[in-house]
SEBA-337842 format. One record per residue: residue number from 1; x, y negated, z of N, C-alpha, C in turn. Coordinates in nm, 4 decimals. Each point is the difference from the previous one (the first is absolute). Example, Ala and Ser with C-alpha at 12.3 -4.5 7.8 and 13.67 -1.06 7.14 Angstrom:
2
1 1.3190 0.5690 0.7800 -0.0890 -0.1190 0.0000 0.0900 -0.1200 0.0000
2 -0.0350 -0.1050 -0.0720 0.0820 -0.1190 0.0060 -0.0770 -0.1090 0.0730
END
This chain:
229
1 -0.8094 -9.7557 9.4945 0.0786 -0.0617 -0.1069 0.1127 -0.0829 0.0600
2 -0.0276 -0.0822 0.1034 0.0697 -0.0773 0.0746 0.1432 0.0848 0.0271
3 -0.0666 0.0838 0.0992 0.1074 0.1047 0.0592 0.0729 0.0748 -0.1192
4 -0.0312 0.0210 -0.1029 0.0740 0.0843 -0.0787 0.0919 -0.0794 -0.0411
5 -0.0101 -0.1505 -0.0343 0.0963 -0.0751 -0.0340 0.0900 -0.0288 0.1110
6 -0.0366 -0.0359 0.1110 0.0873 0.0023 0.1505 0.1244 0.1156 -0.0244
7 -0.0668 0.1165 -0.1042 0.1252 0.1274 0.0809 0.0498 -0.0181 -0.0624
8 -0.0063 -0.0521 -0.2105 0.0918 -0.0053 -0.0747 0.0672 -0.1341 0.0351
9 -0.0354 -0.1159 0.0245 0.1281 -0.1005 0.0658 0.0873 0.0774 0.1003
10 -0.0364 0.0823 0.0916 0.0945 0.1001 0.0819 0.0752 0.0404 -0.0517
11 -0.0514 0.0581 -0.0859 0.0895 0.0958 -0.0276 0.1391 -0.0697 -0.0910
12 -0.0638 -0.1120 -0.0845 0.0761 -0.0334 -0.1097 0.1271 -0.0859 0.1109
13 -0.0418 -0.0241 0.1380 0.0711 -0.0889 0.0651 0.1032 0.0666 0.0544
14 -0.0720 0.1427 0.0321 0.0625 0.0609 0.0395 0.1616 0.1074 -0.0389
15 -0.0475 -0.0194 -0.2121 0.0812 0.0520 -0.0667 0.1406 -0.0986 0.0082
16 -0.0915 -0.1526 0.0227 0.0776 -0.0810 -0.0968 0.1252 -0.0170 0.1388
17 -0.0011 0.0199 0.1207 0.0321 0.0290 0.1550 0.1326 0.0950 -0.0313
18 -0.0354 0.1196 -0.0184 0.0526 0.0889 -0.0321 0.0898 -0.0252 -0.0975
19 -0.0229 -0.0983 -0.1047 0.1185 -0.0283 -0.1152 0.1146 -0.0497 0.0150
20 -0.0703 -0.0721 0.1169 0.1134 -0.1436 0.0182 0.0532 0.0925 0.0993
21 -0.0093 0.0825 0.0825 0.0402 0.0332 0.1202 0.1228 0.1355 -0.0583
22 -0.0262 0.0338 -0.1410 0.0786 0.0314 -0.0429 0.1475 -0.0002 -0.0584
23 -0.0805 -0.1501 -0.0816 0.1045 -0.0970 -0.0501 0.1352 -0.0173 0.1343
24 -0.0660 -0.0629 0.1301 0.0836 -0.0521 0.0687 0.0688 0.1193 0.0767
25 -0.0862 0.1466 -0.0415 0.1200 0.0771 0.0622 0.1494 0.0467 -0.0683
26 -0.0723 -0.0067 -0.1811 0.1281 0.0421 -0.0937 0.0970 -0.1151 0.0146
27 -0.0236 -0.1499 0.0131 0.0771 -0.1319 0.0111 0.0677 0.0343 0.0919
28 -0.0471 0.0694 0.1509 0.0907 -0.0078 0.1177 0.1246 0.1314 0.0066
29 -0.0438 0.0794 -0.0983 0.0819 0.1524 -0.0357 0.1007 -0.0413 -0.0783
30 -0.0131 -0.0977 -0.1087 0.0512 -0.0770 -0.0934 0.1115 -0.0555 -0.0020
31 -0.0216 -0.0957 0.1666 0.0673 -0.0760 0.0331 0.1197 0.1043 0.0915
32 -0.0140 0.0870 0.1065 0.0285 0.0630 0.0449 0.1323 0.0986 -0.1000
33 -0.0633 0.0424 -0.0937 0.0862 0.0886 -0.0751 0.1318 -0.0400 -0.1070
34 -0.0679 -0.1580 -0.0412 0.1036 -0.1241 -0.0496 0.0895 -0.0584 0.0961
35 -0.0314 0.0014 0.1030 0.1375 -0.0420 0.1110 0.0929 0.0759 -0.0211
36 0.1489 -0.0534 -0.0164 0.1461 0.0402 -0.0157 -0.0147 0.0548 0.1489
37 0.0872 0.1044 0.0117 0.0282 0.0750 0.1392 0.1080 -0.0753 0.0264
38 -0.0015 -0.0195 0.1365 0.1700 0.0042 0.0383 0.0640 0.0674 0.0296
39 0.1397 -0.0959 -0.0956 0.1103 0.1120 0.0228 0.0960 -0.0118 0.0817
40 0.0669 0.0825 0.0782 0.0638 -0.0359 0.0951 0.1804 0.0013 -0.0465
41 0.0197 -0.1240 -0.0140 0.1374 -0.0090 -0.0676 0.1280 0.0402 0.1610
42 0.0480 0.0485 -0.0270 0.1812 0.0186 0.1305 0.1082 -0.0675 -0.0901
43 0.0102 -0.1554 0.0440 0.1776 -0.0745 0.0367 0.0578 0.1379 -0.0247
44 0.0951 0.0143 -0.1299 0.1364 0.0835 0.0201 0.0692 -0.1124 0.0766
45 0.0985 0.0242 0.0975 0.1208 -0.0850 0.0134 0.0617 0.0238 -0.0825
46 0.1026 -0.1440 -0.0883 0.0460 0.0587 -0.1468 0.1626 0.0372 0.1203
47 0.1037 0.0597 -0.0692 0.1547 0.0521 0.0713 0.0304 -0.0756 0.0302
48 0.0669 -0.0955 0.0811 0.1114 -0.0629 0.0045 0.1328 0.0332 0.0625
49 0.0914 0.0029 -0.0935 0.1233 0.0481 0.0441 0.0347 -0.1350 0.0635
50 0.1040 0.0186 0.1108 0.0762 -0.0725 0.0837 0.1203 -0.0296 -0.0514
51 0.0559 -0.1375 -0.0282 0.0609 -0.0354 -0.0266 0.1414 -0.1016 0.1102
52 -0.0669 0.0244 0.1289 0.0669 -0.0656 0.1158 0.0762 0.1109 0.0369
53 0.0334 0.1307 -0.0066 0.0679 0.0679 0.0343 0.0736 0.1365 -0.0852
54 0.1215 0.0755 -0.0029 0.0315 0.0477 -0.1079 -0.0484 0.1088 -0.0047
55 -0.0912 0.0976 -0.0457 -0.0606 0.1234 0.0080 -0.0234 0.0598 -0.1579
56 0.0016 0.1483 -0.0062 0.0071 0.0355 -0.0798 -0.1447 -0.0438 -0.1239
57 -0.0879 -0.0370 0.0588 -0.0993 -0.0752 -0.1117 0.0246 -0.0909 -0.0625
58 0.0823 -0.1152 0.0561 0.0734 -0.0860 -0.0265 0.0836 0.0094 -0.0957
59 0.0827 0.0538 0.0027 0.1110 0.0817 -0.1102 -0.0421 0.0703 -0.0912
60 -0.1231 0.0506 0.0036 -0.0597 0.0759 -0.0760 -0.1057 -0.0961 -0.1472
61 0.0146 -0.0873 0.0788 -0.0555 -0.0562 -0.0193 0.0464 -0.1144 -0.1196
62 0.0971 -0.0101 0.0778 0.1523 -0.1011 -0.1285 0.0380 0.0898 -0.1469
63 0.0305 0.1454 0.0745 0.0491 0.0574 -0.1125 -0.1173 0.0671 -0.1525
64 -0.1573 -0.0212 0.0963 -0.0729 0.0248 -0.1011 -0.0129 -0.1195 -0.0958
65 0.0107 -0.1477 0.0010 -0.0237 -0.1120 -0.0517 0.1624 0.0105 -0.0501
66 0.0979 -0.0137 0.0282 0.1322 -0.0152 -0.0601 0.0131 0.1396 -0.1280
67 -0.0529 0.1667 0.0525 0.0541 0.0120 -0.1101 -0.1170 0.0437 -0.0935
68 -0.1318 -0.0550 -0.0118 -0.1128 0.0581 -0.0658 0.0203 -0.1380 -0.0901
69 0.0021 0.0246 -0.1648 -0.0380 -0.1085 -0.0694 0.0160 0.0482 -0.1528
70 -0.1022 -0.0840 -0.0775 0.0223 0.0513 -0.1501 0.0740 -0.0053 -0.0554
71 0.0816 -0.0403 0.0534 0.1206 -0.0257 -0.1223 0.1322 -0.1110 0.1342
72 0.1265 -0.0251 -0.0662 0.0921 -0.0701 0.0838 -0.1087 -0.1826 0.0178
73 0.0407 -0.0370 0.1183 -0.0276 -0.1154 0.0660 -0.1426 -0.0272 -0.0265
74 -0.1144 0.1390 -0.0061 -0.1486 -0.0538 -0.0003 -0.0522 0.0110 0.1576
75 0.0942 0.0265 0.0605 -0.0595 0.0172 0.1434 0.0437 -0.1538 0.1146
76 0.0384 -0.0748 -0.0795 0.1045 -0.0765 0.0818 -0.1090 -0.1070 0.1173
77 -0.1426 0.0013 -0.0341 -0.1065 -0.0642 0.0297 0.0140 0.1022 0.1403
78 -0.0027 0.1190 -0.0325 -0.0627 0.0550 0.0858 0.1364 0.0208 0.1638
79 0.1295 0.0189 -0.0445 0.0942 0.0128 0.0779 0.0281 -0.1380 0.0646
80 -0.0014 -0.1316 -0.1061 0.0248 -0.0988 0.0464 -0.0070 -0.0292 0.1975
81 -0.1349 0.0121 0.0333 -0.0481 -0.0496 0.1155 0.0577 0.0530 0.1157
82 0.1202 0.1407 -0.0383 -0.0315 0.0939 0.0793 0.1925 -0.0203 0.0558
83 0.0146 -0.0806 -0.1025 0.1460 -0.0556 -0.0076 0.0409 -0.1180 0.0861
84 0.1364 -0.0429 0.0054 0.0014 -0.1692 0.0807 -0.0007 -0.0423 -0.1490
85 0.0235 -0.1192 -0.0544 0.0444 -0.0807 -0.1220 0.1437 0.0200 -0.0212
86 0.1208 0.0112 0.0574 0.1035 0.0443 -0.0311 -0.0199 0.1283 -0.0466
87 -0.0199 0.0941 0.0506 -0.0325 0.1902 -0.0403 -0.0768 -0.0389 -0.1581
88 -0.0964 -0.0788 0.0440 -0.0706 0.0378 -0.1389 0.0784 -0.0902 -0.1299
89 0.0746 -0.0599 0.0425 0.1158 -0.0680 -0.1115 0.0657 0.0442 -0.0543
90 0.0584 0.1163 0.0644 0.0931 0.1271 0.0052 -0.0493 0.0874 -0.0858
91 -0.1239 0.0465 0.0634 -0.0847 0.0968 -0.1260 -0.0200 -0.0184 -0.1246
92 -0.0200 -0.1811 -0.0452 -0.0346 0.0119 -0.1341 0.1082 -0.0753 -0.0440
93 0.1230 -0.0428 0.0324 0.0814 0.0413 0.0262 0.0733 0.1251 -0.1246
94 0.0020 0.0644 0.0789 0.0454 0.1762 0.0018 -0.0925 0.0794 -0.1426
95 -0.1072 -0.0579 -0.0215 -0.1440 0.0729 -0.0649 0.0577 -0.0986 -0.1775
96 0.0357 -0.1333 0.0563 0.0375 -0.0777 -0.1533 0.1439 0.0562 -0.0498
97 0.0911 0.0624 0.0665 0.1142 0.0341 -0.0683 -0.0054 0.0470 -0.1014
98 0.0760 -0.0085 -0.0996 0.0582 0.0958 -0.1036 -0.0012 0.1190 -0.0493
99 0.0515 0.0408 0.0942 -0.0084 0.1618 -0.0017 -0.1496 0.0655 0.0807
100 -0.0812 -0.0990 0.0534 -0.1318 0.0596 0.0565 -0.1051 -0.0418 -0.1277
101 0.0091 -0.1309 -0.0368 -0.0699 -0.0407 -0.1157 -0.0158 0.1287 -0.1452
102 0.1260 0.0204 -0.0187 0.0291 0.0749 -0.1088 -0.0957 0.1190 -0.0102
103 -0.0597 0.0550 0.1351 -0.0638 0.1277 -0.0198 -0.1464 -0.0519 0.0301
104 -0.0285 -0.1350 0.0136 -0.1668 -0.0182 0.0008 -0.0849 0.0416 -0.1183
105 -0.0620 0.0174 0.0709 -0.1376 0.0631 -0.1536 0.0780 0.1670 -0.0244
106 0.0704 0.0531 0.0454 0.0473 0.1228 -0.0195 0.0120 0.1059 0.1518
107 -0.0053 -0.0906 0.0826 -0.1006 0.0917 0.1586 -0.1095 -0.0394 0.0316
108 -0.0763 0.0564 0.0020 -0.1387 -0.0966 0.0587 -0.1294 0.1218 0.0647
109 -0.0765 -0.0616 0.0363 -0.1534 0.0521 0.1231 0.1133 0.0979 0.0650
110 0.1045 -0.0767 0.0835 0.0483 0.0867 0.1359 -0.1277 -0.0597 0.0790
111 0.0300 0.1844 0.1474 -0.0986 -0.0096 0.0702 0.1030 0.0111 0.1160
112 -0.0919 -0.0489 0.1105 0.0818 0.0340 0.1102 -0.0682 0.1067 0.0406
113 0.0522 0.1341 0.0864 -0.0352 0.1143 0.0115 0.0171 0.0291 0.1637
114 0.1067 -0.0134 0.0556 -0.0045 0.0459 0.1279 0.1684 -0.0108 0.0498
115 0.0026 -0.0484 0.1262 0.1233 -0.0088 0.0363 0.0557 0.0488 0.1669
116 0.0921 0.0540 0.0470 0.0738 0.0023 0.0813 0.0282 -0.1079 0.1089
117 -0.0289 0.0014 0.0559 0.0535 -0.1394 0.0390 0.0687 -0.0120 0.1665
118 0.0800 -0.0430 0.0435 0.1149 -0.0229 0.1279 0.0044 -0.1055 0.0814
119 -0.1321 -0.0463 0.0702 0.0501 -0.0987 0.0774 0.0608 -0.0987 0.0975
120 0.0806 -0.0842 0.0098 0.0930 -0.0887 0.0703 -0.0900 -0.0973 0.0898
121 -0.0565 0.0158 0.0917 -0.1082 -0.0721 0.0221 0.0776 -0.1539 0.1072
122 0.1169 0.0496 0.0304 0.0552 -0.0418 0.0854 0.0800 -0.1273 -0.1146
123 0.0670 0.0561 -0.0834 0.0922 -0.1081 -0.1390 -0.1373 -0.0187 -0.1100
124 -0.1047 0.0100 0.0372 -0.1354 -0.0301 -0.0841 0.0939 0.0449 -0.1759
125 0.0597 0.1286 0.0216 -0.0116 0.0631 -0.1398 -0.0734 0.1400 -0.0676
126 0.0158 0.0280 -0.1098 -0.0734 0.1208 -0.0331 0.1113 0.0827 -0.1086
127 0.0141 0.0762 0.0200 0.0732 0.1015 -0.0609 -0.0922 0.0914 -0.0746
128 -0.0281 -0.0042 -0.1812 -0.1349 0.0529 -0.0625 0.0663 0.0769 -0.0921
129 -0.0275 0.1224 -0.0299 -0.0064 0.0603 -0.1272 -0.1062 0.0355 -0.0139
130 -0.0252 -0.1106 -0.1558 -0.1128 -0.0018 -0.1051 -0.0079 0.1248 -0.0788
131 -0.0914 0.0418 -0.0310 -0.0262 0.0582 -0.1185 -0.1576 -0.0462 -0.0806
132 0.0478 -0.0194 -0.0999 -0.1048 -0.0656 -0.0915 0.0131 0.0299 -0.1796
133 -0.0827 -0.0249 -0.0469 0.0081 0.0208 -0.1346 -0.0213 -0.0262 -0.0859
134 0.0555 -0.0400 -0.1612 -0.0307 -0.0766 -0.0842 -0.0168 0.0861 -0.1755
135 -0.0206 -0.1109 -0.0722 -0.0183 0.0454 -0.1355 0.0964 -0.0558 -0.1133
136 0.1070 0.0902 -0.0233 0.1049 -0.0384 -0.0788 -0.0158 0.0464 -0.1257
137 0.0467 -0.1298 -0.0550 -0.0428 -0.0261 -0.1783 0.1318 -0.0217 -0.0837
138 -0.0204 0.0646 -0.1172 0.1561 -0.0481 -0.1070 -0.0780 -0.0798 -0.0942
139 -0.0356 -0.0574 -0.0106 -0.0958 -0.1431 -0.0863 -0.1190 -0.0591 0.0388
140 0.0554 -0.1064 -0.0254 -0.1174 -0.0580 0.0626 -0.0997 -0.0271 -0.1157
141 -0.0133 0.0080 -0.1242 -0.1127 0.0340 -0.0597 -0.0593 0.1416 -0.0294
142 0.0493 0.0544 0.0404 -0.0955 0.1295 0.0289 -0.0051 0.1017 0.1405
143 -0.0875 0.1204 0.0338 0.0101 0.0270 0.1225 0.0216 0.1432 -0.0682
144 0.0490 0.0200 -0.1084 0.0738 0.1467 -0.0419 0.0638 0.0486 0.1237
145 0.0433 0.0994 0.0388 0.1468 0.0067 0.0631 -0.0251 -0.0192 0.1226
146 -0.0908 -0.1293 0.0571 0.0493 -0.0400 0.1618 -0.0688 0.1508 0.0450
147 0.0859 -0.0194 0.1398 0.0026 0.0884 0.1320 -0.0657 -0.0828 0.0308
148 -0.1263 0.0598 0.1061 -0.0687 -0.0434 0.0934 0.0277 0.0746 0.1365
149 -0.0437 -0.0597 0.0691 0.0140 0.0244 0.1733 0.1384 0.0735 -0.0256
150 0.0945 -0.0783 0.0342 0.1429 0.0152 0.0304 0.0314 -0.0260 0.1276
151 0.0476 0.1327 0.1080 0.0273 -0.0453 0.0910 0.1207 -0.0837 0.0260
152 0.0196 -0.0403 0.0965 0.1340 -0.0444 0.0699 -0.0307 -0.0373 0.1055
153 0.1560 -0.0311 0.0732 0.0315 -0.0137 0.1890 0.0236 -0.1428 -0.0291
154 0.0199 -0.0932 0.0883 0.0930 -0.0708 0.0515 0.0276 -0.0349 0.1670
155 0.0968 -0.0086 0.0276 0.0237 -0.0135 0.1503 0.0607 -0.1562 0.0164
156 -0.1246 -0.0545 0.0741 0.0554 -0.1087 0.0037 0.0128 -0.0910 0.1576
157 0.0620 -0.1027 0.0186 -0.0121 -0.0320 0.1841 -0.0958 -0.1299 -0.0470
158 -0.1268 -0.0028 0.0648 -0.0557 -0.1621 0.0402 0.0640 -0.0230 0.1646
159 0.0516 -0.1236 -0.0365 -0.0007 -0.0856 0.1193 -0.1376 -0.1293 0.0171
160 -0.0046 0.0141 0.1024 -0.1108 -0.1031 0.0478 0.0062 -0.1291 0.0904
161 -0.1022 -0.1376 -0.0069 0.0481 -0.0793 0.0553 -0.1703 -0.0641 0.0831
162 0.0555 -0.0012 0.1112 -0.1456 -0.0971 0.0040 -0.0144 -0.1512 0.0046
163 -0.1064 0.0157 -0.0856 -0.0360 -0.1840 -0.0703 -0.1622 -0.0681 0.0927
164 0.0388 -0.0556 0.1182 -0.1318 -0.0200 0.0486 -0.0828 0.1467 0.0683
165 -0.1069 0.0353 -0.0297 -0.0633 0.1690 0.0317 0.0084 0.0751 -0.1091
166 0.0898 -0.0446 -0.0893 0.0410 0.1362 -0.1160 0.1265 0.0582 0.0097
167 0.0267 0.1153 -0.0683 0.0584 0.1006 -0.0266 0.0617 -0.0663 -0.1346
168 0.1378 -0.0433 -0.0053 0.0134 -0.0264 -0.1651 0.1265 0.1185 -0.0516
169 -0.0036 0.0405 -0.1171 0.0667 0.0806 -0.0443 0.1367 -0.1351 -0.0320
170 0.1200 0.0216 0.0167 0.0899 -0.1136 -0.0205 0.1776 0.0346 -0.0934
171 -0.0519 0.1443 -0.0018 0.1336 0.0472 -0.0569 -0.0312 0.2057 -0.0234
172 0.0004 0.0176 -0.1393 -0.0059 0.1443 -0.0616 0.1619 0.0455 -0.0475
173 0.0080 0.1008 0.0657 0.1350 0.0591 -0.0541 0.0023 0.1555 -0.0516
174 0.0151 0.0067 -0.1135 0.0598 0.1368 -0.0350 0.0687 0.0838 0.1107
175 -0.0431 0.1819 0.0555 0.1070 0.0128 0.0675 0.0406 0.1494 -0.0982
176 0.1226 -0.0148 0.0240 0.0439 0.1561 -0.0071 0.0614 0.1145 0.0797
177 -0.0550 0.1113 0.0166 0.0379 0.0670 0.1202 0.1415 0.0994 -0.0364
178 0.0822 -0.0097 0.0674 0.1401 0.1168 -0.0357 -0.0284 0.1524 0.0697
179 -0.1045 -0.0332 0.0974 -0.0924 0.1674 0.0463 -0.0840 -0.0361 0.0209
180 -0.0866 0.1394 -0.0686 -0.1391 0.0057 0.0196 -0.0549 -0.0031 0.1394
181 -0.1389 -0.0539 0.0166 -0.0920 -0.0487 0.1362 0.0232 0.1602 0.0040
182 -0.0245 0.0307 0.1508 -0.0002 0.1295 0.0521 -0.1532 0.0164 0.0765
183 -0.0283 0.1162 0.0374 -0.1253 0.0172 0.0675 -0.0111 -0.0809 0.1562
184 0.1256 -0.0181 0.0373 -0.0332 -0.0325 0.1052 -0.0133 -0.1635 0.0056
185 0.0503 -0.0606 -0.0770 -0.0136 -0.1261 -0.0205 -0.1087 -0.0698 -0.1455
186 -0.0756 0.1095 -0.0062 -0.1643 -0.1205 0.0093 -0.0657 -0.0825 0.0263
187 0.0109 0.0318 0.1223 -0.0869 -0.1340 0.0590 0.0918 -0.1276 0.0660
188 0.1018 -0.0011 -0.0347 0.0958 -0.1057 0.0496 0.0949 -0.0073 -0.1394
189 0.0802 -0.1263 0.0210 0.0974 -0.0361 -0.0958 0.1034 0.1050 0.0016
190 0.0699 0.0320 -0.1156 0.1049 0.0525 0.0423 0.1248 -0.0803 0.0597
191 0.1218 0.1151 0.0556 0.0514 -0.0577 0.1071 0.0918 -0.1592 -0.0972
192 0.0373 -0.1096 0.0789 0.0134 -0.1337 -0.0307 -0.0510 -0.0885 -0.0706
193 -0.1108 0.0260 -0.0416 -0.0636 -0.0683 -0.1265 -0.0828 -0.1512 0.1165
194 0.0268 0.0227 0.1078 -0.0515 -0.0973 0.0957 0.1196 -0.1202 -0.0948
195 0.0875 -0.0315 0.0281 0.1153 -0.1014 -0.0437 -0.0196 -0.0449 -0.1584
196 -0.0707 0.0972 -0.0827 -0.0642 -0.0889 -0.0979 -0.1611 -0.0739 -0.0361
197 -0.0232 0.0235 0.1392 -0.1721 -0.0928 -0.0027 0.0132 -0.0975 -0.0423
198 0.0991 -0.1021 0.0457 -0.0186 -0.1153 -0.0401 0.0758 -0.0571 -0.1184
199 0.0034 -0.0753 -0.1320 0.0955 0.0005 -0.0588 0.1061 -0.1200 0.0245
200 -0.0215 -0.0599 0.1405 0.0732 -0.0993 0.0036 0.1373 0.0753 0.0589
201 -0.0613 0.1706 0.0999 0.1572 0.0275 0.0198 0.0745 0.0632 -0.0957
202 -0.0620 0.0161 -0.1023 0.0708 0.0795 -0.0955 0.0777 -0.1231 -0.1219
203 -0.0331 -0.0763 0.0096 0.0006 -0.1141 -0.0719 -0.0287 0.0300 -0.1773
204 -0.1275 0.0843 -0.0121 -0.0630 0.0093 -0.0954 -0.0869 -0.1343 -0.0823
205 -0.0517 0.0731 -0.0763 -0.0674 -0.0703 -0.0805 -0.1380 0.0671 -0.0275
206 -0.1226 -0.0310 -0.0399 -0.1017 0.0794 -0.0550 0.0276 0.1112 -0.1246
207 -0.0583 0.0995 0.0163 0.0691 0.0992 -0.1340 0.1468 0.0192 -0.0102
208 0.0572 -0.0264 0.0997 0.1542 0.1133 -0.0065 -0.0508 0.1071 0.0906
209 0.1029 0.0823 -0.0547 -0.0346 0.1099 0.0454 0.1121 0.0504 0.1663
210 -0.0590 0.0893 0.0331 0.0803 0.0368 0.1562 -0.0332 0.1552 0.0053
211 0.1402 -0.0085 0.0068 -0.0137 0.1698 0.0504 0.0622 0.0194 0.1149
212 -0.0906 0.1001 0.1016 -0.0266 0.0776 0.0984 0.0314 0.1535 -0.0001
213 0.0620 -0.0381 0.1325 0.1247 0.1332 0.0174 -0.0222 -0.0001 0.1147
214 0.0314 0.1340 0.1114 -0.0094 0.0417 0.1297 0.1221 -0.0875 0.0691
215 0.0500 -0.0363 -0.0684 0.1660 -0.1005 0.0358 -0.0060 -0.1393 -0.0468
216 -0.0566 -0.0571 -0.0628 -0.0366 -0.1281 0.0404 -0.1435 -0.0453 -0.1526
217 0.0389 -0.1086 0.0043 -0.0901 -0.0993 -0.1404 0.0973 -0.0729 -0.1053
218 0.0018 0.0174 -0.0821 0.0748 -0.0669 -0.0956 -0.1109 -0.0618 -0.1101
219 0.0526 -0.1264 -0.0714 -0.0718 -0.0457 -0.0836 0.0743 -0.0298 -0.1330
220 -0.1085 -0.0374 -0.1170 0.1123 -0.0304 -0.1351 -0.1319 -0.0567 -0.0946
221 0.0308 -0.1331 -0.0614 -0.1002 -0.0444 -0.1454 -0.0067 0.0810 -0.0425
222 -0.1719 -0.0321 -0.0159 -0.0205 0.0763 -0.0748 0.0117 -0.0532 -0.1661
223 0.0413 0.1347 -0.0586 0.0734 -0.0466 -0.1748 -0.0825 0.0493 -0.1000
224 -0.1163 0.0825 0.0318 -0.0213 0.1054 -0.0972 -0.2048 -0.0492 0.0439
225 -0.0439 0.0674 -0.0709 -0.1716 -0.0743 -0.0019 -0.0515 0.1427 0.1179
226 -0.0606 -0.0408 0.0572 -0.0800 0.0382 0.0923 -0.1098 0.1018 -0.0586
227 -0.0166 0.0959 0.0914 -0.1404 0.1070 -0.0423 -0.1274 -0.1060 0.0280
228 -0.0623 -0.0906 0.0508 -0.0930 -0.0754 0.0425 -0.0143 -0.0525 -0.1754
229 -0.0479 -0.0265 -0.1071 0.0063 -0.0570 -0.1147 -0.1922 -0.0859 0.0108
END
């Protein structure tokens, strides 16, 4: 009798062994399978364009912030920095006139698209033809009618200045060419356009325009509103 009870405490000790030994194996599977994995994150390096020297990212870089914006003078946040404070005086400036005012709310979501570009690395200038594109409207209460993605060119000269370790844009000029760029002069200015890098020898102004000829540089106010809107 003794012994028969001996085996059922065994056994019952033995179940009750087995329970717990269970318990603490599903707790430890539990725990195991609830742990977050790690993940192994990679630092992008974010771009940084260089601004201590004149290179085509650089420039590329001006003309995407100068001519991308919703509408006239919504970009001016964004060009500002890229300007000295005289240039950017000039710009809005140039952007409040009369005859530029008159067509606000009637061009708007230009994009900048892709440009050409000629550099002076030596007169820290750039010789660019833009092409970019906008959405032209005949009322401004309705969008009947507008053209969307409208192309256009403009050819324009940045001159540059350095301010401390920047690159400042300090003077934009309209140019106009009396002959077309040729194949062989791609990758360089065409011939004299060196003598209008700077506008102090030309004794320009921002936004007049200069035209370039195989025979010299000539300049003239500009009178009439600019493709840049």
């Amino acid at each position: 009798m003794i012994n028969e009870q001996k085996l059922q405490l065994v056994k019952r000790l033995g179940i009750a062994a087995a329970v717990v030994l269970l318990l603490l194996t599903g707790l430890l599977v539990g725990l195991r399978l609830g742990k977050p994995a790690k993940v192994s994150q990679k630092q992008v390096p974010a771009k940084v364009i260089s601004t201590s020297s004149l290179s085509m990212n650089n420039v590329t870089h001006f003309l995407t912030e100068y001519y991308t914006k919703k509408e006239l003078s919504e970009n001016r946040n964004r060009y500002k920095n890229l300007m000295t404070d005289e240039m950017y005086r000039e710009a809005v400036a140039t952007e409040n006139q009369p005859v530029n005012q008159a067509y606000k709310g009637y061009i708007i979501n230009q994009v900048y698209q892709k440009a050409t570009i000629y550099l002076d690395e030596t007169d820290l200038t750039a010789l660019c033809v833009v092409h970019y594109t906008n959405t032209q409207r005949s009322s401004l209460q309705s969008s009947v009618g507008e053209l969307k993605d409208q192309e256009n060119t403009d050819t324009i000269l940045l001159s540059y200045t350095k301010q401390g370790k920047k690159l400042l844009v300090n003077n934009i000029q309209n140019v106009a060419f009396s002959e077309p760029l040729d194949a062989e002069n791609q990758n360089a200015y065409p011939e004299s356009t060196t003598a209008s890098s700077s506008s102090n020898t030309l004794g320009t102004k921002p936004n007049d325009k200069v035209e370039i000829t195989r025979s010299g540089v000539t300049s003239s106010s500009a009178t009439e509103k600019g493709g840049n809107q």
